[in-house]
N, C-alpha and C positions, 0 to 999 in steps of 0.2 A: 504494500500500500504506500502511497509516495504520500509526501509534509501535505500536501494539496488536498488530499481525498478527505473526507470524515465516515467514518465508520456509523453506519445504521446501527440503533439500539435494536436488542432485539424485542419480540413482538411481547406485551403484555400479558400477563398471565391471567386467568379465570377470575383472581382474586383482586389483580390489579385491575382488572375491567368493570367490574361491580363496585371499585372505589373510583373510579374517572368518572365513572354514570354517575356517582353521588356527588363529588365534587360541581359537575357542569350541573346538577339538580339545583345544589347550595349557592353557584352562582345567579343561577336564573331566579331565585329563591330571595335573594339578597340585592337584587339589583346591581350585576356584575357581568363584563364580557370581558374573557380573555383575550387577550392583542395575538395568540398564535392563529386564532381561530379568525383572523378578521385581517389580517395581514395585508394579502391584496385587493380589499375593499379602501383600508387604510394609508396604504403608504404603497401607493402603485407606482409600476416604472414611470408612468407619463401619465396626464392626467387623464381622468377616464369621466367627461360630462354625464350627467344624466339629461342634460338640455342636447336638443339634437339641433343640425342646422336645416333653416328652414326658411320656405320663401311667402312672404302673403301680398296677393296683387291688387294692386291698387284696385283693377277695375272691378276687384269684390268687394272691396275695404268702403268705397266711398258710397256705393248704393246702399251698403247697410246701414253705415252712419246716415244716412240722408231717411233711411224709415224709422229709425232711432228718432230723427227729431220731427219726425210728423206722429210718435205715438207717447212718447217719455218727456214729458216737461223739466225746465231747468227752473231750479230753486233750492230752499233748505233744506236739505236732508239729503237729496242726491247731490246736489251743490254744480256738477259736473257732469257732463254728456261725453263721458269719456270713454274708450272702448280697448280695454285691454288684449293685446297681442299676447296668446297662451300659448307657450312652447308645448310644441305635442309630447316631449319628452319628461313636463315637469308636471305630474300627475295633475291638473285640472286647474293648477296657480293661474292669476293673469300674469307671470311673468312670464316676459322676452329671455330672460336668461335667469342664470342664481343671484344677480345682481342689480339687474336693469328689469327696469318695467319703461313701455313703450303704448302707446297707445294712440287714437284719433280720436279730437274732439271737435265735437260739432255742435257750431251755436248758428239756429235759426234766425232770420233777420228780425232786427230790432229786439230779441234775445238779451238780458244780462246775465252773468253766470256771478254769484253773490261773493262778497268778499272775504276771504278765509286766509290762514295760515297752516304752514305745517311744518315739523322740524326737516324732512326730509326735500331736498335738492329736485329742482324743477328747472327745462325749458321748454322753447317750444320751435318748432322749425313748421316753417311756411311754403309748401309747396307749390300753393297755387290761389289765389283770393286776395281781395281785399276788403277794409271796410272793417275789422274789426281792431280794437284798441285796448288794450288793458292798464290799469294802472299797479301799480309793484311798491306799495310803501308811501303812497301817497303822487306818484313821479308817471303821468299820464305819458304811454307807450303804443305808435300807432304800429300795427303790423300788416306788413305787407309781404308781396312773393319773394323769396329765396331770405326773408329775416331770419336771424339765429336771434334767440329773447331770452332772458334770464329772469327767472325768479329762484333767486337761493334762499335757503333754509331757513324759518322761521320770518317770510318775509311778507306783510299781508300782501295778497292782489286778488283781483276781479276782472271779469271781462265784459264787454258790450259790442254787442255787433249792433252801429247806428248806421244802417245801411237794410235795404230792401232783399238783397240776396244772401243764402246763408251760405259759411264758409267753414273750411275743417282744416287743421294742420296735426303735425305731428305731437306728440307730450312725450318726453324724455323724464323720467326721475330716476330717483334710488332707492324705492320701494322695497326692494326684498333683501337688500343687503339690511337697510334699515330694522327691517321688521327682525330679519334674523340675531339682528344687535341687542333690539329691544330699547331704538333709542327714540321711538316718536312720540311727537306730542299734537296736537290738532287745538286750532282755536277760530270760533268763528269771528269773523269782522262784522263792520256797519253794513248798511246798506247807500254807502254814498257814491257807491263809482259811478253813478248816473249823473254825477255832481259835475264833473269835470269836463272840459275842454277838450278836444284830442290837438295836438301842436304836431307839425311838421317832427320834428324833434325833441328828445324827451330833455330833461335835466340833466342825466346821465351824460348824454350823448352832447350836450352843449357844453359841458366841462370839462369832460377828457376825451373826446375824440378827435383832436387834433393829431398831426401827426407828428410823433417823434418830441411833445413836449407832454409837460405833467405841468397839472396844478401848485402852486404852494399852498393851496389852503389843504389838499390832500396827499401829505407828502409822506403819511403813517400807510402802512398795508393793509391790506382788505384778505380775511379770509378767502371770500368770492369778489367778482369781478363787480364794480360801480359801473359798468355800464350795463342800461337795461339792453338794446339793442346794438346787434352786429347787422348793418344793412349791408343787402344785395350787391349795388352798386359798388363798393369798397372791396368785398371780395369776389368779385366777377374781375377785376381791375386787376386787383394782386393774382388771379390767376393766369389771366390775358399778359399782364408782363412778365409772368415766368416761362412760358411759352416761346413770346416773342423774343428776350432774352435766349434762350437756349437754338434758337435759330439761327441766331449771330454768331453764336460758340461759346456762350458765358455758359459756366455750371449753374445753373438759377434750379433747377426742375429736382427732384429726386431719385426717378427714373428717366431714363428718353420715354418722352413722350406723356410723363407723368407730372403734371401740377398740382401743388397740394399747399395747403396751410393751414393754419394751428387755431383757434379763437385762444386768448390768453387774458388773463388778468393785468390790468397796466399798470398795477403795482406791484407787484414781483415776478411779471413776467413768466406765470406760472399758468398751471389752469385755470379758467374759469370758475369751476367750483370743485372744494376736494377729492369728490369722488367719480367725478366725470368730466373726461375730456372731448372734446369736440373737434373738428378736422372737416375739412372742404377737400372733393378731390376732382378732379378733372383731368380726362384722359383722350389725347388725339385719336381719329379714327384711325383705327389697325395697332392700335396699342396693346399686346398685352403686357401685365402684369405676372412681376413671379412669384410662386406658390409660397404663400406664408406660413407659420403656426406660431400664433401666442397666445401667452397664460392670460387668462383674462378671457373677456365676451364683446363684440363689440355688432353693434346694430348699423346698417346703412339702411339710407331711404335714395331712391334716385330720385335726382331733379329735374334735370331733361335729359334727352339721348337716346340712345339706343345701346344697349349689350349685355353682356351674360354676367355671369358667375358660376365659377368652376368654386363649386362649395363642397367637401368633403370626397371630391372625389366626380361629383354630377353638375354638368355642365347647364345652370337655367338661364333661361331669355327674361332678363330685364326690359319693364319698360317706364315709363315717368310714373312717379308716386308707388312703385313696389318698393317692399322692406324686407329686408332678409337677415338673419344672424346667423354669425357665424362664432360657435361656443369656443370656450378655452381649447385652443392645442388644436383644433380643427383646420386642418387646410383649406386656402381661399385665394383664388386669384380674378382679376378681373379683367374683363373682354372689351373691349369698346368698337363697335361696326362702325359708329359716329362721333363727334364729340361727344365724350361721357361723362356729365357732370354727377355728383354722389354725394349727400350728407352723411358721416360717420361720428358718432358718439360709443364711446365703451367708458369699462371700469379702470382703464392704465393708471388713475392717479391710486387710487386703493393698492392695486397691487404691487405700484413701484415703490410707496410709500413701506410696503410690508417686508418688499424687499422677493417676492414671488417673481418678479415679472422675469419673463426668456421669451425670447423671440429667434425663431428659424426659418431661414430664408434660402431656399436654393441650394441647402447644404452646409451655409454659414450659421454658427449661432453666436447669441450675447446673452 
């Protein structure tokens, strides 16, 4: 037998076998599992999701939210006309992943959705509408197509669609992380959002959205990000000059042919809110992307375009307003026939934070 091998104990006796039976009895007895018996449930080579990946298409998502608000009213108690995305692999949860919940909310015209709070981390991404506005703390927030919008944690807001057509965008939070924590808290607000004005631009956005300066009256950091809204225009621009950039032969892009950028916090330059990061991505027609895997979950919705996703292995036809996730460790790449634009949120701040995060690319890892 060579220093390398271990020798097999031998088999149990008659006597030893009617004392293991009582042992595993006095565990189950006492509220006890032993870690031999659980080993590769517990501490697997790689991680092993019970979230599967999965695609929901738009042109299902919106007709239902649209009979949703021809039959469910908005007010107190439902508060929200929100419509949770339920991973088929997370027994019946509305979560998108073990960490993210993702959802469609839809407010009918001239609609208010009442003012609340919650400890847990919110945005919202605008596919396609206009006409509705929310306020976030008092700081009136118009939303419009391709907005990224914050409401973080514990922050009151409300919404009003002052407009004759009704409209649906995305809802990002941190819903199941939260709940697994056991950190929330809920509080309801006034009824005053009806109070307010809607302004071109919020307060947020009239203080620090300049480029490349800061306030001195905000020179302290912000857990989350001071700005309510990330507009369209701003990042269609920074995507369009990374692009054009990479034409000339500057490195601006992160792949050929791939344009991307980060929403960040303008005070530490960090993310938006602790536990969720956000990301724009735009890809030239005939671009592929190389096959990914990281720890973590992360959710895309497409904006415009046309193309696929090779998710776990199975290649789907994306088209504007489908969402799809792609779980911890799951490989993901993506296709673009057309210009391919895509909103991406996951949990990267949590798990970098924890010190979890790995990412493997093409054979590379970190």
């Amino acid at each position: 037998m060579s220093a390398m091998e271990i020798e097999s104990p031998p088999p149990p006796t008659a006597e030893e076998e009617a004392q293991l039976k009582q042992l595993y009895a006095d565990f189950e007895r006492h509220h006890m599992m032993p870690l031999w018996t659980q080993t590769n449930d517990l501490m697997p080579f790689t991680p092993k999701p019970k979230a599967v990946p999965h695609v929901w298409k738009w042109s299902d998502l919106y007709p239902l939210a649209k009979r949703s608000g021809d039959l469910v009213p908005v007010g107190r108690g439902g508060e929200r006309r929100a419509i949770g995305l339920a991973n088929p692999g997370l027994g019946g949860h509305a979560y998108i992943s073990p960490t993210l919940w993702a959802a469609i909310q839809y407010l009918g015209p001239r609609e208010t959705a009442p003012e609340h709070r919650h400890a847990q981390n919110a945005f919202r991404f605008v596919v396609e509408g206009e006409g509705v506005w929310t306020v976030v703390n008092g700081d009136p927030v118009r939303m419009s197509r391709g907005d990224f919008l914050l409401t973080p944690g514990w922050h009151f807001h409300g919404h009003q669609n002052a407009t004759d057509a009704p409209m649906a965008w995305l809802d990002g939070l941190d819903i199941p992380f939260s709940q697994q924590m056991d950190v929330g808290f809920f509080e309801h607000g006034s009824e005053r959002v009806t109070d307010y004005a809607t302004p071109r631009f919020s307060r947020g956005e009239r203080l620090w959205c300049h480029p490349g300066l800061r306030p001195l009256s905000g020179l302290q950091n912000t857990v989350s990000s001071p700005i309510g809204a990330y507009r369209w225009e701003f990042t269609d621009q920074a995507l369009t000059e990374q692009l054009l950039l990479e034409e000339e032969g500057q490195p601006a892009t992160v792949e050929q042919g791939h344009a991307a950028v980060r929403y960040v916090n303008p005070t530490t330059g960090g993310d938006v809110m602790p536990t969720i990061r956000a990301e724009f991505h735009r890809l030239r027609a005939g671009t592929v992307t190389p096959a990914r895997r990281e720890v973590g979950s992360s959710v895309f919705q497409v904006f415009e375009g046309k193309g696929s996703v090779i998710l776990g292995g199975t290649e789907r036809k994306l088209d504007k307003g489908d969402i799809f996730v792609a779980p911890s460790w799951c490989p993901w790449s993506l296709v673009a026939e057309a210009q391919f634009d895509l909103f991406r949120f996951s949990d990267a701040p949590i798990m970098e934070r924890l010190h979890f995060d790995r990412t493997h690319v093409d054979g590379g890892e970190r």
